[in-house]
Phi, psi and omega in degrees: 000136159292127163223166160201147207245122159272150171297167170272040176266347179312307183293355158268350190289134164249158212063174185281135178252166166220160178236136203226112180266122158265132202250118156254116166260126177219158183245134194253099173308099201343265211323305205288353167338303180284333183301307190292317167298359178305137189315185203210125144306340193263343205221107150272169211246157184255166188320299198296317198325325179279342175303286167325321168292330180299318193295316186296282202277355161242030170058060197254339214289076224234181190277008187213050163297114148122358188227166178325166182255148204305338186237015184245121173314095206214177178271158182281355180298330202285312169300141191233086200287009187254358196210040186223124185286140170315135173110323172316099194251151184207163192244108160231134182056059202003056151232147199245136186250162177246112186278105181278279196208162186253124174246038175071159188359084190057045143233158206203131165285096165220170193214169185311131196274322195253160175282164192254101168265160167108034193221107167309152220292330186311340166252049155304341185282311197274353191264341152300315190249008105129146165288316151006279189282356175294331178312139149325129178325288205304356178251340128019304212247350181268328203260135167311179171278174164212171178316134166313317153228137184290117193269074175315320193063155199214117185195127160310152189265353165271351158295328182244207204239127198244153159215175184268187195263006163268006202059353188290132207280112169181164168243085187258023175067011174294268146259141175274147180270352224225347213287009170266000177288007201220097167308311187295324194285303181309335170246041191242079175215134196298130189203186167279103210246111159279141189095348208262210168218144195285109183219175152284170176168154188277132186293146167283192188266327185299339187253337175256041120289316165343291206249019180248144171130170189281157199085005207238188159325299173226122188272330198211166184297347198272330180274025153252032188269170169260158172301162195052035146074062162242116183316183185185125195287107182269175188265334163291147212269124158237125213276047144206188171290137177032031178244141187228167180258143175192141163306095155345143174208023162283156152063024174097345168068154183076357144292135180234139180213212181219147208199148180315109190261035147263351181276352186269131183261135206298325187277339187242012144174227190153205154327123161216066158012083157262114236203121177280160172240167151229150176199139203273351183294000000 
C-alpha cells in the first residue's frame, strides 16, 4: 500500500488536509499491445505485464494466469510460484503438482498432484523419500528443511466433532470444529525449521484443515482426492492398533478419517509426497 506522513512542519497549518492517488485509465487496443510495452524512460513495466495482457485479449484469464498450463512440462525457472492461485496444478520436471499455499518469504507448499500408488501403508516413509531422490537436481536445490521429526499427536476420527461443506454438523468427515481441543494433533503444521532437513513429507491432519475450503488448496471434498479419485495417507497418529488417517475416496470421496489401514487397497492410492521449495523472484 501507498501511505504518506505529513511532516512536522505541518502541525501549525490550520483546517484539514487530505492525500489523494490520481489513477489514468486508458484502454488498450489489441494491435496497440506492444505500443504500451515499449520501454518508458520514466516508468518500468512489471514482469507479468505482458502475460498478463495477453491472457486479457485471448481471454485466458484464469487462477493460473502468467504460468504454464497443467500439462505442459516445464523447469522451475519457468514457473512463478508468487502468483500462482491455491489449487493449482502444474507439471515440473515431470512431475504434476498441486499448488497448496505461499508461505511467505519465497516459500511455497505444493504437494504430489496423484498418490505414489501400489506401496503399502507400512512402507510409506521410504517410498516418500524415495520419490524424494528421485526428483531432478534443480527441484531438488529448491526445496527447504523442515523438521526432522513430526510431533503428530494421535486421535481417532470418532472423537471429534465433524460438519459438512454446508457447515452443518454430521458426520461425513469434511472438517472438523473441535481439533484445537487436541493440542498435539492441532499443532502440527507443517512450516520451514532452519537446521531441519530438506525432504518430502506426508501432510498432518492439521495442514488439510488448514488448507480445505473455498479459496484454499482444496475448496471441496472432490478436489481433495489425489488425482484419479485416490486416497492418500496423512502423518497424524491414530489412537488405536493398525489403525491410520487418510483421505478418503469411498462415499463421494475427499473425506477423512483413520481407519483399519489394512483394509486400504494398494491400487486405489497411497503415500502423497509434499515438499516446500523456495524461490526468490
Amino acid at each position: 500500500m501507498d501511505a504518506a506522513e505529513m511532516t512536522a512542519a505541518a502541525n501549525a497549518i490550520p483546517g484539514e488536509y487530505y492525500y489523494g492517488i490520481h489513477v489514468d485509465g486508458q484502454l488498450i487496443s489489441p494491435d496497440r499491445i506492444n505500443d504500451f510495452l515499449a520501454a518508458d524512460p520514466n516508468y518500468t513495466h512489471h514482469d507479468d505485464l505482458s502475460d498478463f495482457l495477453t491472457a486479457v485479449q485471448n481471454g485466458s484469464i484464469d487462477n493460473n494466469w502468467g504460468n504454464p498450463g497443467p500439462d505442459d512440462n516445464v523447469q522451475p525457472d519457468q514457473i512463478n510460484f508468487s502468483i500462482m492461485a491455491p489449487g493449482t496444478i502444474f507439471t515440473m520436471a515431470n512431475e504434476q503438482y498441486r499448488y497448496l499455499e505461499n508461505q511467505g518469504g519465497g516459500n511455497h507448499l505444493i504437494i504430489r498432484n496423484d498418490a505414489i500408488r501400489g506401496v503399502h501403508f507400512t512402507q510409506k516413509e521410504s517410498a516418500i523419500t524415495n520419490w524424494y531422490d528421485s526428483l531432478s537436481s534443480e527441484v531438488r536445490a529448491m526445496v527447504r528443511p523442515v523438521a526432522d521429526n513430526f510431533v503428530t499427536g494421535a486421535i481417532n476420527s470418532s472423537v471429534l466433532t465433524w460438519v459438512n461443506e454446508a457447515n452443518e454438523e454430521v458426520n461425513n468427515s469434511w472438517l472438523p470444529t473441535d481439533i484445537n481441543n487436541f493440542p498435539d494433533v492441532a499443532n502440527d503444521v507443517t512450516q520451514v525449521v532452519p537446521g531441519g532437513t530438506a525432504r518430502a513429507f506426508s501432510l498432518s491432519l492439521a495442514d488439510v484443515v488448514r488448507l480445505s475450503g473455498p479459496g484454499r488448496a482444496f475448496p471441496n471434498s472432490t478436489e481433495r482426492m489425489s488425482a484419479n479419485n485416490g486416497h492418500w495417507f496423512l502423518r497424524t497418529g491414530a489412537d488405536a492398533p493398525n489403525t491410520a488417517w487418510f483421505v478418503r475416496r469411498e462415499f463421494g470421496g475427499g473425506f477423512m478419517g483413520s481407519h483399519n489401514w489394512q483394509m486400504f487397497d494398494l491400487v486405489q492410492g497411497g503415500p502423497r509426497p509434499a515438499i516446500i521449495v523456495h524461490q526468490s523472484n
